[in-house]
C-alpha positions in Angstrom: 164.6 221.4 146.1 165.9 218.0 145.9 166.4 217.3 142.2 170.3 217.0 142.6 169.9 215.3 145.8 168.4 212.1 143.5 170.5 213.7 140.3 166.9 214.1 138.0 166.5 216.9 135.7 162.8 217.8 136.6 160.4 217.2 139.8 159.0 213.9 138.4 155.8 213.8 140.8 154.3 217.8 139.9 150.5 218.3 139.4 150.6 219.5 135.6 149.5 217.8 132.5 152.7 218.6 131.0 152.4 216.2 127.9 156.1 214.8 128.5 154.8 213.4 131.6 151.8 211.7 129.8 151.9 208.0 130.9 149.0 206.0 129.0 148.0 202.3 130.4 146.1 200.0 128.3 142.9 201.9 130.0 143.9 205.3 128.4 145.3 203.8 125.2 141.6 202.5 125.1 139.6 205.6 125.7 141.6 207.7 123.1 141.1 205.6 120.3 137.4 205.1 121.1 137.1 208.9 122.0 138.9 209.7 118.6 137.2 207.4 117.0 133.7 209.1 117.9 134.8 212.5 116.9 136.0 211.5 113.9 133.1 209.6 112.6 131.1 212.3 114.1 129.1 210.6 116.6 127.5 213.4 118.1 127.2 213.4 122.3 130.5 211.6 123.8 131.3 211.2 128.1 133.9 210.5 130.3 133.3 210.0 133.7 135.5 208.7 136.7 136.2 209.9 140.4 138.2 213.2 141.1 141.8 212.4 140.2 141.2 209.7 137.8 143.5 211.8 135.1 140.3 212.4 133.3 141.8 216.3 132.3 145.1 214.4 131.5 143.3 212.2 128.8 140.9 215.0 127.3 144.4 217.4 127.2 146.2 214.3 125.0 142.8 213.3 122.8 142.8 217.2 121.5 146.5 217.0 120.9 146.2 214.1 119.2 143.4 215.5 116.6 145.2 217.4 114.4 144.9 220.9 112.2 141.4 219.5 111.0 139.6 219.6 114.2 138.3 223.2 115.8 138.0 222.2 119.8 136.5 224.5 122.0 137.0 223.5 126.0 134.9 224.9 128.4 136.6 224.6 131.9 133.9 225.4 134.1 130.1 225.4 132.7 128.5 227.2 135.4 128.1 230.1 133.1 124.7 232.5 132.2 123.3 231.5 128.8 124.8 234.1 127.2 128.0 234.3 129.0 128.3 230.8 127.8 127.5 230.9 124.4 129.7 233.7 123.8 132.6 231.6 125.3 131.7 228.9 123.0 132.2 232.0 119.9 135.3 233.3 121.4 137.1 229.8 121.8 136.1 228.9 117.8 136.8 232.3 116.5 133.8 233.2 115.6 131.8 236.6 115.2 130.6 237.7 118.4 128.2 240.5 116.8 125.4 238.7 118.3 122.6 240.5 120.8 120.3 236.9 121.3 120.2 233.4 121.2 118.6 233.3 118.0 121.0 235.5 116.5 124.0 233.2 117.9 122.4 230.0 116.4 122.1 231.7 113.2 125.5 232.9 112.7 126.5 229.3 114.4 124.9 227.1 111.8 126.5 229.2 109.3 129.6 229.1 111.0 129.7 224.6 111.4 128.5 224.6 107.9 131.2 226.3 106.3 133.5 224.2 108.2 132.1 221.3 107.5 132.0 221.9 103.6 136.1 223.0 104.0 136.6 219.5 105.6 136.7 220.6 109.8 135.2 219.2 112.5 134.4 221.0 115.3 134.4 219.7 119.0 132.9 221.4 122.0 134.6 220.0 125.5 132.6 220.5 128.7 135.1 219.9 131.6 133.4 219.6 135.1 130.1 218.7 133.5 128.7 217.1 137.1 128.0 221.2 137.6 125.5 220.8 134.5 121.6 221.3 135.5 119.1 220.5 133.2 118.4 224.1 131.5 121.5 223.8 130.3 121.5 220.7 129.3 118.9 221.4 127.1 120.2 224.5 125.7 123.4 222.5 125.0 121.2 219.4 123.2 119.6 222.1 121.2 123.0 222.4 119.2 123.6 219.3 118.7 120.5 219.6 115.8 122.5 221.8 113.5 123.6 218.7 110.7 124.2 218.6 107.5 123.3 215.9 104.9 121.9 213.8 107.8 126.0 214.3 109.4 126.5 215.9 112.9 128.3 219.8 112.3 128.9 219.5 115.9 130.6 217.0 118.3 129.8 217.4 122.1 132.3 216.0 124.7 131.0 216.2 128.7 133.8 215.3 131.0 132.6 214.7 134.3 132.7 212.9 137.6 130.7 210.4 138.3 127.4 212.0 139.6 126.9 213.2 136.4 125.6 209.8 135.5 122.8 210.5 138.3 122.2 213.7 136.7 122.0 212.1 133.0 119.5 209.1 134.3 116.7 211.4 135.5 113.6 211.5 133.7 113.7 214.9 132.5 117.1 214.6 130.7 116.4 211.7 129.5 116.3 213.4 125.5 119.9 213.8 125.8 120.7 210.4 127.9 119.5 208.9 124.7 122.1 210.9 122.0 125.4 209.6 124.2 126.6 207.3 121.4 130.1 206.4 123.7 130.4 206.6 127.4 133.6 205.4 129.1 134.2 205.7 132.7 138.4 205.7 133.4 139.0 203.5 136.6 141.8 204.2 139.0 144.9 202.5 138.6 145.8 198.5 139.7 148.7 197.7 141.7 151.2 196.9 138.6 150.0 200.3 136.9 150.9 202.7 139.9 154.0 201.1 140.0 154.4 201.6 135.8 153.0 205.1 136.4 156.0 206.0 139.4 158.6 204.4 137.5 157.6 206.0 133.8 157.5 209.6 135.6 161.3 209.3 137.3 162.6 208.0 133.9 160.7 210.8 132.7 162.5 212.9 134.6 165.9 212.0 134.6 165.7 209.1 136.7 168.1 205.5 136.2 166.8 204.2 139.4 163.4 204.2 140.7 164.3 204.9 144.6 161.4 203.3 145.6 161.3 199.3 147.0 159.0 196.8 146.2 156.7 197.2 149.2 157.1 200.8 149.1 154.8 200.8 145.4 152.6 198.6 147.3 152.0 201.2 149.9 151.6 203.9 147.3 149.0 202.3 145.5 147.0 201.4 149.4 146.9 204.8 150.2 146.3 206.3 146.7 143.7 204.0 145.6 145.0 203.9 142.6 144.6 207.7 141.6 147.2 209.8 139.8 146.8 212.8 141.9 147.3 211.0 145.0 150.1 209.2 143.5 151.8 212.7 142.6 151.4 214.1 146.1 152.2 210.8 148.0 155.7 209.9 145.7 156.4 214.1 146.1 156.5 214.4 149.6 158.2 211.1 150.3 161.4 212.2 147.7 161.2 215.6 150.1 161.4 212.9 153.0 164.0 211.2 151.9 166.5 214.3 150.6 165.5 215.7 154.0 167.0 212.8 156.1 170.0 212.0 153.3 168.6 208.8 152.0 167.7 208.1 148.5 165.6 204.7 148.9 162.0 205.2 150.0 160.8 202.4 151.8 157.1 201.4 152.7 157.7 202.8 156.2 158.1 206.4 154.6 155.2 206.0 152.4 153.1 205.0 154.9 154.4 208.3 157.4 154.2 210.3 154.6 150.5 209.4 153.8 149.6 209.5 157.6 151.4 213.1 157.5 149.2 214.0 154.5 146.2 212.6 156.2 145.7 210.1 153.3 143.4 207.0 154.6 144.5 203.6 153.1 141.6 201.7 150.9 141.1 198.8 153.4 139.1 196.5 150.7 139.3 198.8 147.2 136.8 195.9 145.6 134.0 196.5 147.9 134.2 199.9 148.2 133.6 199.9 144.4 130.9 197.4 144.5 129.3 200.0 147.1 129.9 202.9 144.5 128.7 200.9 141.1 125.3 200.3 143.5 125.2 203.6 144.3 126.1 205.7 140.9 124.9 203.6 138.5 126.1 204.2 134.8 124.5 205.5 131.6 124.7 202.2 129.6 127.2 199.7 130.9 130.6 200.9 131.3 133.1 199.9 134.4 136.8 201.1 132.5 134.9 200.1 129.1 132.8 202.2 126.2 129.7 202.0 125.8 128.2 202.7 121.9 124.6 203.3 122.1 122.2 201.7 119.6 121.1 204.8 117.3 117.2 203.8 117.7 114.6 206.6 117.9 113.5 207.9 121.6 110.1 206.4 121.4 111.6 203.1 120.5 114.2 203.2 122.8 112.3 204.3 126.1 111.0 200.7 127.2 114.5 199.1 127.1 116.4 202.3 128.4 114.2 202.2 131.5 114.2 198.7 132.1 118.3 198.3 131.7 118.6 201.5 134.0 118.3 199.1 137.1 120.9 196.5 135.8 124.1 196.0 137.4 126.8 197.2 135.4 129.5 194.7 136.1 127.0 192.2 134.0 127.5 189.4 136.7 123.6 187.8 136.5 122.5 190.2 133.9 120.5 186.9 132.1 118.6 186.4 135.4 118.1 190.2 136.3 116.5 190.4 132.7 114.5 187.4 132.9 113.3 188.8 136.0 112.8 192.7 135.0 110.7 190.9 131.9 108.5 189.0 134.0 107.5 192.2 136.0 106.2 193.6 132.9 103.0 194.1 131.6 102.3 191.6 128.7 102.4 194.3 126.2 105.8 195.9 127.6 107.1 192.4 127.4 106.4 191.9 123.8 107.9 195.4 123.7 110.7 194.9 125.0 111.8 191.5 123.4 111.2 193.4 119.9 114.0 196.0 121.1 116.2 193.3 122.3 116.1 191.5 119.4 117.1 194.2 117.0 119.9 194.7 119.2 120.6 190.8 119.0 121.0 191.5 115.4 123.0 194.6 115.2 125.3 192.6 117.4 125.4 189.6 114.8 125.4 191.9 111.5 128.2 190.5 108.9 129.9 193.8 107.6 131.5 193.4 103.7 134.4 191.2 104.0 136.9 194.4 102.6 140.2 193.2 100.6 143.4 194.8 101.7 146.8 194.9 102.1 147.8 196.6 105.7 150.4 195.6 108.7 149.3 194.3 111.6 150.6 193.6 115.3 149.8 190.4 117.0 150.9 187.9 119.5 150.5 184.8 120.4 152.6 182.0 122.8 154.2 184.8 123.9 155.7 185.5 120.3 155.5 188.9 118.8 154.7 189.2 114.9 153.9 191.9 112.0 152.9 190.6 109.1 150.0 192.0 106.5 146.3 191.5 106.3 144.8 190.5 103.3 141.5 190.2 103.9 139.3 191.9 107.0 135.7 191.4 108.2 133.5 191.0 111.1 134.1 187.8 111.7 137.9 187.7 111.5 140.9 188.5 109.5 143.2 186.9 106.8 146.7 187.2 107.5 149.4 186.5 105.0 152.7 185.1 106.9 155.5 182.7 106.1 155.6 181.7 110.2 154.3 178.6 111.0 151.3 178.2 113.0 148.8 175.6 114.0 144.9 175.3 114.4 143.2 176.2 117.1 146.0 178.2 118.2 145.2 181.4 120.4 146.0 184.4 118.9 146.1 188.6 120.0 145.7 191.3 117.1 146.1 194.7 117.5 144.1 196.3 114.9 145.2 199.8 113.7 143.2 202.6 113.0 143.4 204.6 110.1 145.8 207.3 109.6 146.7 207.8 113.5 148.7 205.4 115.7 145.6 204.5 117.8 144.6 200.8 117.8 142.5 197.9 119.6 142.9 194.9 120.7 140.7 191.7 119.4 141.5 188.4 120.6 140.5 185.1 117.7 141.5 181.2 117.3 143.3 180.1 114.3 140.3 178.3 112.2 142.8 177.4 109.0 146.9 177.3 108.4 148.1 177.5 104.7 151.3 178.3 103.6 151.0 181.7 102.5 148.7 182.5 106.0 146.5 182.3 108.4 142.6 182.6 109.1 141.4 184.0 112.2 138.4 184.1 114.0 137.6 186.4 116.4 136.2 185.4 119.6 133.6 187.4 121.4 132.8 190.3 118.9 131.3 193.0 121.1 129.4 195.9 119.7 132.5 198.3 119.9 134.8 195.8 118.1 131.8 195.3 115.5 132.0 199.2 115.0 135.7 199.5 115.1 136.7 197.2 112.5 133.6 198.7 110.1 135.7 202.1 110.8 138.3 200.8 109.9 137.1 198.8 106.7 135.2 202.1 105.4 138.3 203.6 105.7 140.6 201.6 103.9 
């Protein structure tokens, strides 16, 4: 309706997940690398949780895009299927024979079925979309696949996308077999202030767009009343480009947004940061993840119980987590103590294991006082990198990597501190290695 009234080729703001619309922050570029990266090094159970709106479909519809012919994916929109009705979804969606009369019969022809693919070189992914609707019968009947493995690998990846009540639903007692097996959980936050306004402006370019038609204070507005969620943004930004081709102007103000939102019945977030302290108190997390992954120490689920239950009460923003431990520890009985400290320890290690310094010769991106290089890496380990370059740097100079994943265009950041400058390069040491980075780079040394 009013595409030539602001000369664009498309309507920038419709709810779709048309792919050419796909705007990915540093949030999203995140999750899909460390969502691909679990599928392909076959970690088993992976979730993604965040509020309605989020663009939690958005991401799943650009991870499965992004896999490639080698990858089978099976998504299952809405779980609230019979046993049977659900199982022969799963067969339909992989092309697999549906000749089956029972459950035994399906997991029969099913293990055959991930074998084969597995010894051809496929992975196969099952997607649950809407996976808050999940009650624990089928939850169990979906960890009972997960078993099939060959040659101690996983023959079957299993995705849950969910809001974030399925956390509530995971941290119960009963399902707490299959709380255990999530080896990455990330939770997608809304958007800031800067990344509505990068979100707006990338859609109307997008679209056709030289001009973004909306002020300053208008993208302020947009983000108050949206909260920082893509759908909201959509529906806001749509019906104030209506407003404005209906009364002949082409710049939305913060006036418009504001009687657009109050037209739409859209409440502004008075004090966003509480209402999310509120939330994190409320819902909490399986693991620790506020916009961040969480990789799950593969212990067994005897070993794991005591520390499982105990961290199930911790904040997940980490502010006091030292003192909330001290104090959950002195609560214990002596024996749970002793317990407890054993399973902390081993994770103390994993976090401080030195993976093979690996020899190579790869480009890498990184930054630092505000200068943008690519130069190669000659040597990569755990605690930091080798980089050969003819620039001139000094030590103790601040430095950003981006770190590339194998064979895709996926990558991470790691931030480290020039340790030594000679003039063929410079060595780096990473600061903070957390458990994700301490994976990624092994995934990426195994790989190279």
């Amino acid at each position: 309706m009013y595409l030539s009234h602001y000369n664009l080729k498309r309507k920038p703001f419709q709810i779709s997940t048309d792919p050419e619309f796909l705007w990915m922050g540093e949030k999203h570029k995140e999750a899909l690398a460390i969502l691909k990266y679990g599928i392909l090094d076959n970690r088993g159970f992976l979730l993604l949780t965040g509020d309605v709106g989020t663009g939690k479909t958005t991401l799943i519809h650009a991870l499965v895009n992004s896999l490639g012919e080698n990858t089978l994916v099976a998504m299952l929109p809405d779980p609230d299927l019979e046993l049977f009705d659900f199982l022969r979804y799963i067969a339909n969606s992989l092309n697999m024979d549906q000749s089956f009369q029972s459950k035994g019969e399906f997991l029969i022809k099913f293990r055959r079925f991930l074998i084969d693919k597995y010894k051809n070189g496929k992975k196969v992914l099952l997607i649950i979309d809407e996976a808050q609707r999940l009650n624990h019968e089928q939850l169990d009947e979906i960890r009972v696949l997960s078993n099939i493995e060959a040659q101690n690998t996983k023959l079957l990846n299993i995705f849950f996308v969910g809001q974030d009540e399925f956390n509530d639903i995971l941290l119960e007692n009963k399902n707490r077999a299959l709380r255990q097996r999530i080896t990455i959980n990330y939770n997608i936050d809304p958007l800031t202030n800067s990344e509505t306004e990068a979100y707006v402006r990338y859609r109307l370019k997008t679209a056709g767009s030289r001009e973004s038609f909306f002020d300053i204070d208008a993208f302020h507005e947009i983000h108050l009343f949206s909260k920082g969620y893509p759908r909201l943004v959509n529906i806001i930004c749509d019906h104030a480009m209506l407003t404005g081709y209906v009364r002949g102007i082409r710049q939305i103000t913060s006036d418009i947004i504001e009687e657009c939102a109050l037209e739409l019945q859209i409440q502004p977030s008075q004090n966003q940061k509480a209402q999310s302290e509120v939330k994190e108190k409320q819902s909490p997390k399986v693991g620790h993840s506020m916009g961040t992954a969480v990789l799950q120490p593969d212990f067994s689920e005897q070993a794991m119980e005591p520390a499982i239950n105990a961290s199930l009460t911790l904040n997940s923003d980490h502010s006091g987590t030292m003192g909330q431990l001290l104090a959950l520890i002195e609560n214990l009985s002596e024996d749970k103590q002793t317990e407890l400290l054993s399973i902390l320890k081993k994770w103390e290690s994993e976090d401080k294991r030195e993976f093979k310094r690996k020899s190579c010769l790869v480009p890498i991106d990184y930054s630092s006082s505000d200068r943008a290089f690519r130069d190669f890496v000659q040597n990569l380990s755990i605690g930091g990198v080798f980089i050969e370059t003819r620039e001139s740097f000094s030590v103790g100079q601040a430095i950003t990597l981006l770190l590339n994943m194998p064979d895709s265009q996926d990558h991470f950041k790691v931030s480290g501190e020039i340790v030594r400058a000679e003039p063929l390069g410079i060595a780096v040491k990473f600061k903070k290695v957390t458990r994700y980075q301490a994976e990624m780079v092994k995934f990426i040394t195994d790989r190279l």
